[in-house]
C-alpha positions as CSV (number, residue, x, y, z in Angstrom):
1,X,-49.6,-58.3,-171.9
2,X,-51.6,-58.7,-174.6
3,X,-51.6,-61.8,-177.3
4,X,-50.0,-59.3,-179.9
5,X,-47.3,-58.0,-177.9
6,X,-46.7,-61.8,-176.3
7,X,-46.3,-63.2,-180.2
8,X,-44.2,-60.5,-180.9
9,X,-42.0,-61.1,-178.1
10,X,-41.5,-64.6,-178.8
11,X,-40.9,-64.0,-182.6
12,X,-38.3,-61.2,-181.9
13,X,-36.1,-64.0,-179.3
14,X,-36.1,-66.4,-181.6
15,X,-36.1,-64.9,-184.7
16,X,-33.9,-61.7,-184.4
17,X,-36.1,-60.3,-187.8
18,X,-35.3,-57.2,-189.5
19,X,-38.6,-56.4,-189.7
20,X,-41.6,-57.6,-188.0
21,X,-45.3,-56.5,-188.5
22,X,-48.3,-58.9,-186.1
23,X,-51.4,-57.2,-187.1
24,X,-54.2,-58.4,-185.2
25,X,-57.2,-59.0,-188.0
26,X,-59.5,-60.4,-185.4
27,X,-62.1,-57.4,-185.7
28,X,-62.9,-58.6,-189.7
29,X,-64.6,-61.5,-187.9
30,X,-66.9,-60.6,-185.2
31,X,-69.8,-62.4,-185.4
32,X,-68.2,-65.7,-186.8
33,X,-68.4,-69.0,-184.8
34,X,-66.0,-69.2,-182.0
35,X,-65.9,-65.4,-181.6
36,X,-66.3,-63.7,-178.7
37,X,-69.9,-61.9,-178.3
38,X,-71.2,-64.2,-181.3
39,X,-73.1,-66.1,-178.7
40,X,-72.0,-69.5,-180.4
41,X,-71.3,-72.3,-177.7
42,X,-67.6,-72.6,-177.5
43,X,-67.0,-69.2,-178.2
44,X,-63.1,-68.2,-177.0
45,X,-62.7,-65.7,-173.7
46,X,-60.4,-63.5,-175.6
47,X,-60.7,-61.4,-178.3
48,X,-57.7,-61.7,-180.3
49,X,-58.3,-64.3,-182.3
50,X,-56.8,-64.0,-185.7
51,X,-53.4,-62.3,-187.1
52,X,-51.6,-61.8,-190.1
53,X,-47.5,-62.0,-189.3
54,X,-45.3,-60.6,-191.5
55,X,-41.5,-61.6,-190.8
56,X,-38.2,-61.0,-192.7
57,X,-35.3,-62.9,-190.9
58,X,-31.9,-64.4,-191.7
59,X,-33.5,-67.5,-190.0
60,X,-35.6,-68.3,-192.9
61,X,-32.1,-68.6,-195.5
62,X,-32.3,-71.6,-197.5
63,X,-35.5,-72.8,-195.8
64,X,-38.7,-73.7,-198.3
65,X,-41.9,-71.9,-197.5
66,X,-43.3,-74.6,-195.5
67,X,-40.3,-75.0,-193.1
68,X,-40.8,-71.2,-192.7
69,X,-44.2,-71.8,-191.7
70,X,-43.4,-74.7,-189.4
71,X,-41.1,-72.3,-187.8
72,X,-43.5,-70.0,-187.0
73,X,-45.9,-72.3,-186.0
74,X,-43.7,-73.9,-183.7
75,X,-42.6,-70.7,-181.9
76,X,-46.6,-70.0,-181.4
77,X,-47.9,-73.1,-180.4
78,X,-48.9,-72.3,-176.7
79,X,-50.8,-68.8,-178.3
80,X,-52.3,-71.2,-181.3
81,X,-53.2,-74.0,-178.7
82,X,-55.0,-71.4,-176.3
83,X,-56.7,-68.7,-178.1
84,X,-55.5,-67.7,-181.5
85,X,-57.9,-68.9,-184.1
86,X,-56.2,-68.2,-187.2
87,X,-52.7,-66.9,-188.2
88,X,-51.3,-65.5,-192.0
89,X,-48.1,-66.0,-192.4
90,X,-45.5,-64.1,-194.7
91,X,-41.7,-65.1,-193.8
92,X,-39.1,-64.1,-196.1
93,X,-35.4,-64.3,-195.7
94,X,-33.3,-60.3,-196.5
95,X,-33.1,-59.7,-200.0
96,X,-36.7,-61.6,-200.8
């Protein structure tokens, strides 16, 4: 399974969203530090490294922007602790 597919699969359990886009963005930064192939020490194995999440869920109801975010973060922690470099996130509640 790849890291796309694995976030998404954790985002869908615990966020039953209406809609859900994980778009891997990791190919705008080849050649930057920590990249694979940029020959940097430290570089990471894989090479999806960064991701832009887009989320609409009833979840995210009456939360601020930053709890959203903290959501998100906290669903992803094992992928952002072990690989994933960098991650934009959009979560909106319906009707937003």
């Amino acid at each position: 399974m790849s890291v796309k597919e694995r976030m998404e699969s954790k985002l869908v359990a615990a966020l039953e969203p209406i809609l859900l886009e994980v778009i891997d963005e990791s190919h705008k930064h080849a050649g930057h530090i920590g990249h694979p192939g940029s020959g940097h020490p430290g570089a990471m194995s894989s090479s999806e490294t960064h991701f832009h999440v887009k989320v609409v869920s009833g979840a995210f109801t009456g939360k601020t922007r930053l709890a959203r975010h903290r959501l998100v973060n906290e669903i992803l922690a094992e992928d952002l602790s072990s690989g994933v470099h960098a991650l934009a996130i959009e979560a909106r509640a319906p009707g937003e």
